[in-house]
C-alpha positions as CSV (number, residue, x, y, z in Angstrom):
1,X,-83.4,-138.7,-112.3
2,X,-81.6,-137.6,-109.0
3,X,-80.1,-134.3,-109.6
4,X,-76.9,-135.9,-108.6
5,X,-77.4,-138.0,-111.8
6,X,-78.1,-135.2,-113.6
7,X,-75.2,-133.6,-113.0
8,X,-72.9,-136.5,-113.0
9,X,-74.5,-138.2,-116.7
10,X,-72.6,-135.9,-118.7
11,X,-69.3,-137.4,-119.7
12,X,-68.8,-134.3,-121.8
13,X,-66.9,-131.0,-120.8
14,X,-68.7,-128.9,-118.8
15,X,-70.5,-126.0,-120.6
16,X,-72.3,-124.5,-117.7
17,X,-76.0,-125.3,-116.0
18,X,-79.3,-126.4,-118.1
19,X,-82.7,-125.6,-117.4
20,X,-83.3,-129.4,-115.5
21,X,-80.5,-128.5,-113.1
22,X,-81.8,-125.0,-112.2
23,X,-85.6,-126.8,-111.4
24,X,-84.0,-129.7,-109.5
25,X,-81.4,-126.8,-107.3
26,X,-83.8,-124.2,-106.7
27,X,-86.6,-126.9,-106.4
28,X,-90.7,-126.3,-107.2
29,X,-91.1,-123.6,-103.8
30,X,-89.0,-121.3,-106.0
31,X,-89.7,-122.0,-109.6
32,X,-91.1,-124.9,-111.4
33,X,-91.8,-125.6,-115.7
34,X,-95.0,-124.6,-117.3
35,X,-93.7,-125.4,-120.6
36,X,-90.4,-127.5,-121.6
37,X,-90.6,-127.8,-125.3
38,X,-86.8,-129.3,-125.7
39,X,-86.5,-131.1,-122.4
40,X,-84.3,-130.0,-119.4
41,X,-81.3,-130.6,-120.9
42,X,-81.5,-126.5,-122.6
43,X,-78.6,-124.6,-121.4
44,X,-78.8,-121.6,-119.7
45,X,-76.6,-118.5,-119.3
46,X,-76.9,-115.5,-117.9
47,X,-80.1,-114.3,-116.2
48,X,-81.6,-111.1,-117.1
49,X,-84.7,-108.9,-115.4
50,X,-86.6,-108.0,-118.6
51,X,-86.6,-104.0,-119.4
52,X,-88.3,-102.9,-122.5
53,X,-85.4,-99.7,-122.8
54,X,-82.7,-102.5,-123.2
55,X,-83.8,-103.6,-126.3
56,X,-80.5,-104.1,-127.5
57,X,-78.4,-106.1,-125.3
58,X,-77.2,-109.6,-125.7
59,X,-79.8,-112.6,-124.4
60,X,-78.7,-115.4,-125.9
61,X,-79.2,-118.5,-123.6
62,X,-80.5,-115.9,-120.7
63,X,-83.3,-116.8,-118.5
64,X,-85.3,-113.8,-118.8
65,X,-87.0,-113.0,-115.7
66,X,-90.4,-110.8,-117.0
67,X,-92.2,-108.4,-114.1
68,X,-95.9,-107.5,-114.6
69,X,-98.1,-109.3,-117.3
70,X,-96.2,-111.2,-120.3
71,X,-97.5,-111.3,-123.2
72,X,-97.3,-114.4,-126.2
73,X,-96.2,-111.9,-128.2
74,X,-93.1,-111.2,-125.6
75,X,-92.3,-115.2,-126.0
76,X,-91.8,-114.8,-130.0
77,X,-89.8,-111.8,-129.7
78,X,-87.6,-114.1,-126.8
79,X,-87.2,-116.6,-129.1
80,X,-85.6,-114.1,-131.4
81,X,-83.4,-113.1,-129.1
82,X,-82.5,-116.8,-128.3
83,X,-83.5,-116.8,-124.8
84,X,-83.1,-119.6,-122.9
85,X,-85.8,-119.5,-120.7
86,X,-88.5,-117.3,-119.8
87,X,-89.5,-116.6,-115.8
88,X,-93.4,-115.4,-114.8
89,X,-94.6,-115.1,-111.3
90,X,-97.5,-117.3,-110.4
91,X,-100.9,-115.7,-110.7
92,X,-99.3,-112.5,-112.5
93,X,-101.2,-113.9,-115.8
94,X,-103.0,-117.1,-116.5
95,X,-100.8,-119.7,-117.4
96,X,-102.8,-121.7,-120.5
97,X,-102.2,-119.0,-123.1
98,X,-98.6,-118.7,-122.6
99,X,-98.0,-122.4,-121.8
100,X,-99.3,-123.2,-125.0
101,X,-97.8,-120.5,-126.9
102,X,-94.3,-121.4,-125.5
103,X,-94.5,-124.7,-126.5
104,X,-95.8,-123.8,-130.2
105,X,-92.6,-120.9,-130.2
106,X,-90.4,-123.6,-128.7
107,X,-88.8,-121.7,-125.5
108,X,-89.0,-123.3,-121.9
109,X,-91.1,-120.8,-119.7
110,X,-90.9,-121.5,-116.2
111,X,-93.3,-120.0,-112.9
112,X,-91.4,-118.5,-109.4
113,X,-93.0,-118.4,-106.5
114,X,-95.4,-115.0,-105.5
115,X,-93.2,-114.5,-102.5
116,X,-89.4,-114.0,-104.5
117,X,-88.6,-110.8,-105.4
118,X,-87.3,-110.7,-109.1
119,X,-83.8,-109.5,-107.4
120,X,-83.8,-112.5,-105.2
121,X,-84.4,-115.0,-108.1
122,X,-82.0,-113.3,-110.3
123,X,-79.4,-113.5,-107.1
124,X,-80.2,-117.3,-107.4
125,X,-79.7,-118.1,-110.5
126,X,-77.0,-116.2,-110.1
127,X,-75.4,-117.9,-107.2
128,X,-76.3,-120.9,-108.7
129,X,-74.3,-120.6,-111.9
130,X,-71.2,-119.5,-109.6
131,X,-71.1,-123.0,-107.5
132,X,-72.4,-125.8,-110.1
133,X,-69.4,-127.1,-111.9
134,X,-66.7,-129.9,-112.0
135,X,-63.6,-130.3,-109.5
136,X,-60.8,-132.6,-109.6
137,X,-62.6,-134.9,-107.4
138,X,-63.0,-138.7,-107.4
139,X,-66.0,-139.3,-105.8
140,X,-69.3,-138.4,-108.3
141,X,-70.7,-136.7,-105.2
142,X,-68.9,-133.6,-105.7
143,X,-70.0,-132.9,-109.1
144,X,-71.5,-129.1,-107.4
145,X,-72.0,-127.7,-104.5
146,X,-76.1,-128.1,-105.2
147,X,-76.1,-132.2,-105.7
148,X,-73.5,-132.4,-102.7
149,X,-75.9,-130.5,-100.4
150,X,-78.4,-132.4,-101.5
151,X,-76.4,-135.8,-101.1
152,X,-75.6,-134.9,-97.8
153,X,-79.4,-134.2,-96.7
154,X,-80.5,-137.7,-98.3
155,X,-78.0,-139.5,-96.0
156,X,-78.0,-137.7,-93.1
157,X,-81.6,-136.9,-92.7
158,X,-81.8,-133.3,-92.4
159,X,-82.3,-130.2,-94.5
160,X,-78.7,-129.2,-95.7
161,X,-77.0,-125.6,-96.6
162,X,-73.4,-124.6,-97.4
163,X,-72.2,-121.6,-96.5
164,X,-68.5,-119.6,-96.8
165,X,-67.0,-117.5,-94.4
166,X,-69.0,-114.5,-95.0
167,X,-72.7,-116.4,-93.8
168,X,-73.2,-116.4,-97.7
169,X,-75.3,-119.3,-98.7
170,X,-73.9,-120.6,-101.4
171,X,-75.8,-124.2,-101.8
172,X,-78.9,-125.7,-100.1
173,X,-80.7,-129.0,-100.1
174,X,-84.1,-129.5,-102.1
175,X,-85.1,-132.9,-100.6
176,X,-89.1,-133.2,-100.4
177,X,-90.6,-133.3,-97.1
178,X,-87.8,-132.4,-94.8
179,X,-88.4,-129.2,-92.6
180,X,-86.7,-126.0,-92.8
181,X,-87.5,-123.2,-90.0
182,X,-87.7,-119.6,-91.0
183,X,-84.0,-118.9,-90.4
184,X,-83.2,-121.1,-92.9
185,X,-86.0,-119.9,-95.4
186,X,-84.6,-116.3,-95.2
187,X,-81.3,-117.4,-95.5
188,X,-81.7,-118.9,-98.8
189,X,-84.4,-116.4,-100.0
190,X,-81.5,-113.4,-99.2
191,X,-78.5,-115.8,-99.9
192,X,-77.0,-114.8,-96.5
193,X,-77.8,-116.1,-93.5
194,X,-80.2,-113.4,-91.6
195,X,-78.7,-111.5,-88.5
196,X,-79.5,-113.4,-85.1
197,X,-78.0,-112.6,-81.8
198,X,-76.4,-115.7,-81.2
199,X,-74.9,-116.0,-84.6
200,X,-71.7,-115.1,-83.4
201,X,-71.2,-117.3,-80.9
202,X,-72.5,-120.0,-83.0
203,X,-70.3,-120.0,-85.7
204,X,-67.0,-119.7,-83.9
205,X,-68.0,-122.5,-82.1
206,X,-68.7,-124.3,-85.5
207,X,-65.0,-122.9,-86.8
208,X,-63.0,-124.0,-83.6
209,X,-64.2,-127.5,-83.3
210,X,-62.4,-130.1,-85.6
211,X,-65.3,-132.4,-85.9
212,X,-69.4,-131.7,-86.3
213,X,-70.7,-129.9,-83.2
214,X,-74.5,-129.4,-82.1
215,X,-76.0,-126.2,-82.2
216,X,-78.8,-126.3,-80.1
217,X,-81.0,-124.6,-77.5
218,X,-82.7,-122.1,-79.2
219,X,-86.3,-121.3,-79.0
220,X,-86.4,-119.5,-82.2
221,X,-85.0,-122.1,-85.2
222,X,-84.1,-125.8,-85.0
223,X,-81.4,-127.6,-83.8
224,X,-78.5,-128.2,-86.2
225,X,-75.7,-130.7,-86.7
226,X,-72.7,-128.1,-88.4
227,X,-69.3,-128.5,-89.6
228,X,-66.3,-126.5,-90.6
229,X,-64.6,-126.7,-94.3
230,X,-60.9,-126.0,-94.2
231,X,-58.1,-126.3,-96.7
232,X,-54.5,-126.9,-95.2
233,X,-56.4,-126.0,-91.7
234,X,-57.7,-123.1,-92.9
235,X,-61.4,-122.3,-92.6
236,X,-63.4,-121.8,-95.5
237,X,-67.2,-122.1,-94.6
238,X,-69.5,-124.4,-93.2
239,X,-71.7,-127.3,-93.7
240,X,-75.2,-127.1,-91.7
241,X,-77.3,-129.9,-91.1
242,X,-81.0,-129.3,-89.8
243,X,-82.5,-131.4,-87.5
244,X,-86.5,-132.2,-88.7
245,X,-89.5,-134.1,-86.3
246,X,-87.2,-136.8,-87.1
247,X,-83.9,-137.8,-85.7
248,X,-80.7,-137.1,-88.0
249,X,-79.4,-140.6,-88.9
250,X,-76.9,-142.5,-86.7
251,X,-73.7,-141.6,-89.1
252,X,-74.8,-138.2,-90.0
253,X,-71.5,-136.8,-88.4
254,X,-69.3,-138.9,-90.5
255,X,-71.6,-137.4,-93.4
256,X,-70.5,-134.3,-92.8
257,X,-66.9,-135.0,-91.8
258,X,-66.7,-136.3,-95.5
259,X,-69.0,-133.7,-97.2
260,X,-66.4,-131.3,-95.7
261,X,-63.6,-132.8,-97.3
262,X,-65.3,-132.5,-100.4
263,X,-66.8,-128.8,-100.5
264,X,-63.2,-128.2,-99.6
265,X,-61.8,-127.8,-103.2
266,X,-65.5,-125.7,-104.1
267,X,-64.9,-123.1,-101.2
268,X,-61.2,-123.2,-101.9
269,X,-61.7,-122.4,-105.6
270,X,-64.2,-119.5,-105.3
271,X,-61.7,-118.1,-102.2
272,X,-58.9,-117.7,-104.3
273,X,-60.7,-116.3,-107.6
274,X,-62.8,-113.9,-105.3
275,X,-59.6,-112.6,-103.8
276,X,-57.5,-112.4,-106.9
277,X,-60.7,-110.8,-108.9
278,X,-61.1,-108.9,-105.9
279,X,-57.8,-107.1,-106.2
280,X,-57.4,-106.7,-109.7
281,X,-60.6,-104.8,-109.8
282,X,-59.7,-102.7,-107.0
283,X,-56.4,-101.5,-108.7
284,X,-58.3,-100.9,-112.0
285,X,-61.0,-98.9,-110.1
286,X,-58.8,-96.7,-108.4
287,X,-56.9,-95.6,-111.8
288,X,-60.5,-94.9,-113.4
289,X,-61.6,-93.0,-110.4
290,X,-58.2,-90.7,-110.3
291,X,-58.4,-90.5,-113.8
292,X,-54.8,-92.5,-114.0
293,X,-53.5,-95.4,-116.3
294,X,-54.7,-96.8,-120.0
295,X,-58.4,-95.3,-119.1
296,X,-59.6,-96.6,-122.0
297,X,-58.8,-100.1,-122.0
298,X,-59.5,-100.1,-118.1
299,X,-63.5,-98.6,-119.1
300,X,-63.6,-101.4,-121.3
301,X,-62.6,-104.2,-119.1
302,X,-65.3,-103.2,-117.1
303,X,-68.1,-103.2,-119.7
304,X,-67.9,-99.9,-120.2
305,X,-67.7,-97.5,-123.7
306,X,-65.1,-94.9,-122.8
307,X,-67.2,-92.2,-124.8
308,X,-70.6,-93.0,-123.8
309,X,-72.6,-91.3,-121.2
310,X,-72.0,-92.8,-117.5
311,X,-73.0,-91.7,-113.6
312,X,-70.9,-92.0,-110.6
313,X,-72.8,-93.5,-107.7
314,X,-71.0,-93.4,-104.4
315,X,-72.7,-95.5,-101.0
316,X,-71.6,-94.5,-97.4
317,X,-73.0,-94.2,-94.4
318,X,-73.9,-91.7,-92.4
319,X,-71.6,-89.7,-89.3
320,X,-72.4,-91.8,-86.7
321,X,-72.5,-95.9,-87.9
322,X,-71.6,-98.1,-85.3
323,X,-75.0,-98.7,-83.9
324,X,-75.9,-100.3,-86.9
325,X,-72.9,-102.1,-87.7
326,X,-73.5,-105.3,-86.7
327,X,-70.0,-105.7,-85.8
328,X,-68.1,-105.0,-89.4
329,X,-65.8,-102.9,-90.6
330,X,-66.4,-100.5,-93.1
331,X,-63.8,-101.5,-95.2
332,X,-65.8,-105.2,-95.1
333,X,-69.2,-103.4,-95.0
334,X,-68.8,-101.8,-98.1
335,X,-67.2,-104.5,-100.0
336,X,-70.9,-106.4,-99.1
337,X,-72.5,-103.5,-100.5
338,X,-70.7,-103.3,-103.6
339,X,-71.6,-106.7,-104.4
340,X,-75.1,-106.0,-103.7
341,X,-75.0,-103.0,-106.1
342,X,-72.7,-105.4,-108.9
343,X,-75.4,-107.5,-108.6
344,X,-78.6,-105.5,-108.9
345,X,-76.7,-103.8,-112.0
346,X,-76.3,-107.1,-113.9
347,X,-79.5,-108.3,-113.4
348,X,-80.9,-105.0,-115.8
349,X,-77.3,-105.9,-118.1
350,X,-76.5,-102.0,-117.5
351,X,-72.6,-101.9,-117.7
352,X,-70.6,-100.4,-114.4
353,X,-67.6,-100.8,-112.4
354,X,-68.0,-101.8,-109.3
355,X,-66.2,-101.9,-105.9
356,X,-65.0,-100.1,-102.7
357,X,-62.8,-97.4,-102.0
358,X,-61.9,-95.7,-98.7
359,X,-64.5,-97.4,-97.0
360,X,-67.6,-96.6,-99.3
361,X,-68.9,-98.1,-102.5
362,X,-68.4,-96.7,-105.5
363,X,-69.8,-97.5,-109.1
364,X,-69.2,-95.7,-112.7
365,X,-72.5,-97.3,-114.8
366,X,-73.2,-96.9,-118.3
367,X,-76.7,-94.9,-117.6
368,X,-78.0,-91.4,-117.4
369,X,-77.8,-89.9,-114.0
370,X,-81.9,-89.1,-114.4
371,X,-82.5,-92.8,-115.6
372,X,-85.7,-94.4,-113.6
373,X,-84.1,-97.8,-113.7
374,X,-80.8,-96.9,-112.0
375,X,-82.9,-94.9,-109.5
376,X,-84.8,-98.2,-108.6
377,X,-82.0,-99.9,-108.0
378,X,-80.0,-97.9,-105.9
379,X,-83.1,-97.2,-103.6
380,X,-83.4,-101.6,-103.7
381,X,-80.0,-101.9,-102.7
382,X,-79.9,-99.4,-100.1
383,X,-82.9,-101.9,-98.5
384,X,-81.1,-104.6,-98.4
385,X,-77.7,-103.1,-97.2
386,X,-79.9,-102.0,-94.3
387,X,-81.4,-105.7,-94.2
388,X,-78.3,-107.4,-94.2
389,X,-75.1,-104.9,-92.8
390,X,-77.5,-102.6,-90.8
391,X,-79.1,-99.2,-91.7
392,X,-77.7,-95.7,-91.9
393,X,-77.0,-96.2,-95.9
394,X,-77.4,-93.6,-98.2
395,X,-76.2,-92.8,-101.9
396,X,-74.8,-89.8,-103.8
397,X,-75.2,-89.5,-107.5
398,X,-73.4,-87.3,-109.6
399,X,-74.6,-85.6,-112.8
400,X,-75.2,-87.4,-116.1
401,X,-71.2,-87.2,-117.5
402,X,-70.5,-87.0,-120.9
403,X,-68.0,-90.1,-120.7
404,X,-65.5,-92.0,-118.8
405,X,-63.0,-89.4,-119.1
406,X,-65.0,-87.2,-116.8
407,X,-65.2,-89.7,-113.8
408,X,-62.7,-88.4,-111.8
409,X,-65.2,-85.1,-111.6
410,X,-68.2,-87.2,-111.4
411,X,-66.8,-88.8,-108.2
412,X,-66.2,-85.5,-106.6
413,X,-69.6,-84.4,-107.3
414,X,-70.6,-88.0,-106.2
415,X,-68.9,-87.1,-102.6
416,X,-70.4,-83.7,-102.6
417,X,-74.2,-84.9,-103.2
418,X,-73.4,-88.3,-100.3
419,X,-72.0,-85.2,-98.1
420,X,-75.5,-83.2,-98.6
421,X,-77.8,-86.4,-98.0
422,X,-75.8,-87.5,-94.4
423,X,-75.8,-84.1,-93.2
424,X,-78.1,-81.5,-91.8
425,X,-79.6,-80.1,-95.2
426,X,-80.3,-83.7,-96.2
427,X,-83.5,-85.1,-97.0
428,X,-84.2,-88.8,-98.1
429,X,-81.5,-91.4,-98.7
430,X,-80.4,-90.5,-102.5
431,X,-78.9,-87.7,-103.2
432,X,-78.7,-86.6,-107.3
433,X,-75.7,-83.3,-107.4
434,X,-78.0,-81.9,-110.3
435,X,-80.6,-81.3,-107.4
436,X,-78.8,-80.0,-105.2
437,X,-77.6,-76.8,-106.4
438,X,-79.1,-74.6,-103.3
439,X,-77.7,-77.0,-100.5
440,X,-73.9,-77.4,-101.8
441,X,-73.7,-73.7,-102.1
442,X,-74.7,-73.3,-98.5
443,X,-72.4,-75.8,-97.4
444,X,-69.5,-73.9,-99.6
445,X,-70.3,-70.9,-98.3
446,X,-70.8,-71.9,-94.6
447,X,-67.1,-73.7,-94.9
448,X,-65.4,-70.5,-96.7
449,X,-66.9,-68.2,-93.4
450,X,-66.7,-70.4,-90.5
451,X,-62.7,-69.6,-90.4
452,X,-63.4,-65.2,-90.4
453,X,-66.6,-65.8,-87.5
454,X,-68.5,-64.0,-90.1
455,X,-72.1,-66.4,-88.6
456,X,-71.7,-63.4,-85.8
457,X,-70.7,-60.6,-88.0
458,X,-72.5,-57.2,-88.9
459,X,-75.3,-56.8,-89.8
460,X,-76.7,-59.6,-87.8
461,X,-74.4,-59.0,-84.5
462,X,-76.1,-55.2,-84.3
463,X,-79.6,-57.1,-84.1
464,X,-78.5,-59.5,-81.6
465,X,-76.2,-57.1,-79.1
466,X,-79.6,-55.0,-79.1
467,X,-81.4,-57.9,-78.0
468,X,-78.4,-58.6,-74.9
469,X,-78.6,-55.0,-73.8
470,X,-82.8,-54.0,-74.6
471,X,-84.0,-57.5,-73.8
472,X,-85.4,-57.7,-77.7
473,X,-86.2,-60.3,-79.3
474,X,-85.2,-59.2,-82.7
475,X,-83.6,-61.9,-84.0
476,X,-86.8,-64.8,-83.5
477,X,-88.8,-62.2,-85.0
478,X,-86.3,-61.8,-88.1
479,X,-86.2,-65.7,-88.3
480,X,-89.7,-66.0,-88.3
481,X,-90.3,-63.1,-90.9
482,X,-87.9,-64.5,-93.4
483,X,-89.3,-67.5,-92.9
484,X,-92.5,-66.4,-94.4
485,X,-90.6,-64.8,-96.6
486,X,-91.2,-61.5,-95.6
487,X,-95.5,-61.9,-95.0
488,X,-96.2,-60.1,-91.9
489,X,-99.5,-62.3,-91.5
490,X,-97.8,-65.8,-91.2
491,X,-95.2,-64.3,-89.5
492,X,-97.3,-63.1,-86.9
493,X,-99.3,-66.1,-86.4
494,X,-95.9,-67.8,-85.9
495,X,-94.5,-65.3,-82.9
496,X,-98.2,-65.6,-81.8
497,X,-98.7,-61.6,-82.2
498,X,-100.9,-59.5,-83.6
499,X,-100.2,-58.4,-87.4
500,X,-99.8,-54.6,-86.2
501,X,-97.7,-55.7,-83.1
502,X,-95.4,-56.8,-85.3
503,X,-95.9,-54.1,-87.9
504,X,-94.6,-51.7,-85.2
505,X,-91.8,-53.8,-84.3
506,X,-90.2,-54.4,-87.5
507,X,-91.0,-50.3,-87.7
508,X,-88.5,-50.4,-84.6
509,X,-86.5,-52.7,-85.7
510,X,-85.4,-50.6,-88.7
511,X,-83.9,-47.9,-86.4
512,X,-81.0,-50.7,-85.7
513,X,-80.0,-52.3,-88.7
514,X,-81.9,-51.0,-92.1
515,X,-83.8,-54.1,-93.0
516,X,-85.4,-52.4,-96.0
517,X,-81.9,-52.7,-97.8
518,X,-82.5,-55.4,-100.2
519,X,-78.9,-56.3,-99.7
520,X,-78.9,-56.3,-95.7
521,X,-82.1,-58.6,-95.7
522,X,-80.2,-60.8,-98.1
523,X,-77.2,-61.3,-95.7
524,X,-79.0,-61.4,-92.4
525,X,-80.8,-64.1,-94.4
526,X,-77.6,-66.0,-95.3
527,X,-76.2,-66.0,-91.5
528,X,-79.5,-67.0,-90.0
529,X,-79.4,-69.9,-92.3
530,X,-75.8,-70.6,-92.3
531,X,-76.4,-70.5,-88.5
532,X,-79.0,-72.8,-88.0
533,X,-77.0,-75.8,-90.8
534,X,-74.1,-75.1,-88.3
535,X,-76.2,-76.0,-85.1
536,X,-78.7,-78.8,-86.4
537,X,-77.4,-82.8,-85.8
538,X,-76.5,-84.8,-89.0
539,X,-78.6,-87.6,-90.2
């Protein structure tokens, strides 16, 4: 059966995608059966990245995506939980026992490719549950976005993807034997199309012409045959046709002239949601960040249990982005990211509001700051904002809060930690406030003394006015003795002086400023510090 058929043989009202639909949209280089006990026709939900510490979340109808080695045992206990559909990777186990063992429990168990990341099947599956589903539409071909793409590659010979305004692929073509190049590939394995110097350039040509335009020329992918999809003469996305060893077919412009009109209502449809969603959720974020409006009934909206534990995560970039940019805004950068973040959240069914404010993303999630899991995925999603938006990325994570009541703190300390990790005490690209206790102070005190010029107070302005007038170098050697916290050995070594050379200087040393005062060794400490986090570059 054609997975147009597919689609188009139910006569009933549309209850979302089945496990025959997912096979024929991803096709078998993503994911094909092992074992379909009841047919295709199983409906799937939701799908959800298997973690043994979420033992009690809802999987009814979810395709369970299962890291490492499954066991048979794991398929009864899916079965239990009235999962759909259970995911392995290819080669992770050996497929006989659990074949078997999934046809005896009754659950359809399915095998991805070794190259997919579990994120990038769960993203998908995702996407693919977003775009399949009825329009108002008289011809059968636009039954979803999925069988239209691949209606469109059947008649006009080439490998087929539909994309929206943003590059995101949102449907592709899985017609055997017609080529794809390694732009296209990436694309659909990252479900945005990859960065490329000439995209630019491409796409508004694509945009401003009214009919199907050749993109050609270009050593590194293959030619393609594209299209624009408007509504009232607005643009929407595009329809891109790619051209294989063989010629596209002689009305393959007329294909996509039509298949435009059609994807039309689609693009139109997830446009208007996505924007309305878009600012609803904004609105209710900001009153849970400033601690504003029926917080209660907001948390829930969002997943969340108003009195259960939670973390603020906030995602910016560094001081200095636009090198990295790739030509968006912030404001649109971050919206990107946020998604990216919603996404990676879902797929471990951890509970969190989600979006962007004041150009950096912000989540409140339903986990302990410490967890492992929510640690894993902010570094993931960090890697892919650098992949897709460009690098310079990093996170601040606020202390474990006892609940959603305490977000507007949380956030603050959020800030604080994202403040530590961009600047000049910052190591890594997460930073957890419970961490960094040492570095916030530093940065607290060096703001509360920058406005008295207390860096180049006493007692540290005695030691380096000796050096101006004697020639000295009392001040290197104090660095360099602190340093080594206070070991006249390493410090030596470090100056390049003898032990005793430096024995006698510190001797002289101590007729300017008395550096056996524990206190005066403490503050020549702080403003040699203080001074070097004011000189050193951020990032």
């Amino acid at each position: 059966m054609k997975p147009v058929d597919q689609v188009n043989a139910a006569s009933m009202p549309w209850d979302g995608i089945t496990v025959g639909i997912l096979l024929d949209s991803l096709g078998p280089d993503v994911v094909r059966p092992l074992a379909l006990p009841h047919g295709p026709s199983v409906a799937i939900g939701s799908p959800s990245i298997h973690d043994t510490d979420q033992a009690h979340v809802d999987l009814t109808e979810a395709v369970l995506l299962v890291p490492g080695g499954p066991s048979v045992e794991l398929l009864d206990w899916a079965v239990e939980a009235h999962v759909a559909a259970v995911v392995v990777r290819a080669g992770a186990v050996d497929p006989e026992p659990l074949t078997a063992a999934a046809n005896r429990a009754g659950v359809s168990l399915l095998e991805c490719s070794e190259e997919l990341s579990w994120g990038q099947l769960y993203l998908l599956i995702d996407a693919l549950r977003a775009v399949t589903g009825p329009v108002l539409e008289e011809d059968d071909r636009a039954a979803d976005l999925f069988s239209l793409a691949n209606d469109v590659a059947l008649r006009a010979g080439g490998a087929v993807a539909i994309e929206d305004l943003s590059m995101r692929v949102l449907a592709y073509s899985t017609i055997p034997g017609q080529e794809v190049d390694d732009l296209r590939r990436d694309g659909i394995l990252g479900r945005r199309v990859p960065d490329h110097p000439t995209n630019a350039e491409d796409y508004s040509a694509v945009l401003r012409a009214d009919t199907a335009v050749w993109i050609s020329d270009q050593p590194d992918f293959r030619p393609r045959l594209a299209i624009a999809v408007r509504d009232g003469g607005e643009p929407l996305g595009s329809i891109w046709v790619i051209k294989g060893e063989k010629a596209l077919t002689d009305k393959a412009s007329e294909v996509l002239v039509e298949a435009a009109r059609l994807a039309a209502p689609h693009l139109a449809r997830l446009n208007v949601a996505a924007d309305a969603d878009r600012r609803e959720r904004a609105d209710r974020l900001g009153q849970l960040f400033r601690g504003t409006g029926p917080r209660r009934r907001i948390a829930e909206s969002f997943g969340l249990r108003f009195d259960a534990g939670a973390t603020v995560v906030v995602i910016g970039r560094d001081e200095n982005p636009p090198a990295h940019s790739r030509g968006m805004s912030a404001g649109s950068a971050a919206v990107h990211v946020s998604v990216l973040l919603r996404m990676a959240l879902s797929s471990y069914r951890l509970p969190a509001a989600v979006g962007s404010l004041e150009g950096q993303t912000v989540a409140v999630i339903g986990t302990a700051a410490d967890s492992p899991v929510l640690q894993t995925i902010i570094a993931s999603v960090l890697a892919r904002s650098e992949e897709s938006v460009g690098g310079g990325w990093r996170a601040g994570v606020s202390r474990s809060l006892a609940g959603v009541a305490d977000v507007p703190l949380g956030y603050s300390q959020a800030k604080q930690a994202l403040g530590v990790v961009c600047g000049p005490l910052g190591h890594g690209t997460i930073g957890k406030h419970q961490v960094l206790g040492a570095p916030l102070f530093l940065l607290e005190v060096l703001d509360a003394l920058q406005t008295r010029s207390a860096l180049d107070a006493e007692p540290l302005s005695v030691v380096s006015d000796h050096d101006s007038r004697q020639g000295t170098d009392y001040v290197r050697t104090l660095r360099c003795w602190i340093a080594a916290h206070y070991d006249v050995a390493r410090a030596a070594e470090a100056l390049v002086l003898h032990p005793n050379t430096l024995r006698h200087r510190l001797r002289r040393m101590a007729e300017v400023v008395d550096i056996e005062d524990p206190d005066v060794r403490l503050a020549l400490a702080l403003q040699l510090r203080l001074q070097e986090i004011d000189t050193e570059p951020l990032g």
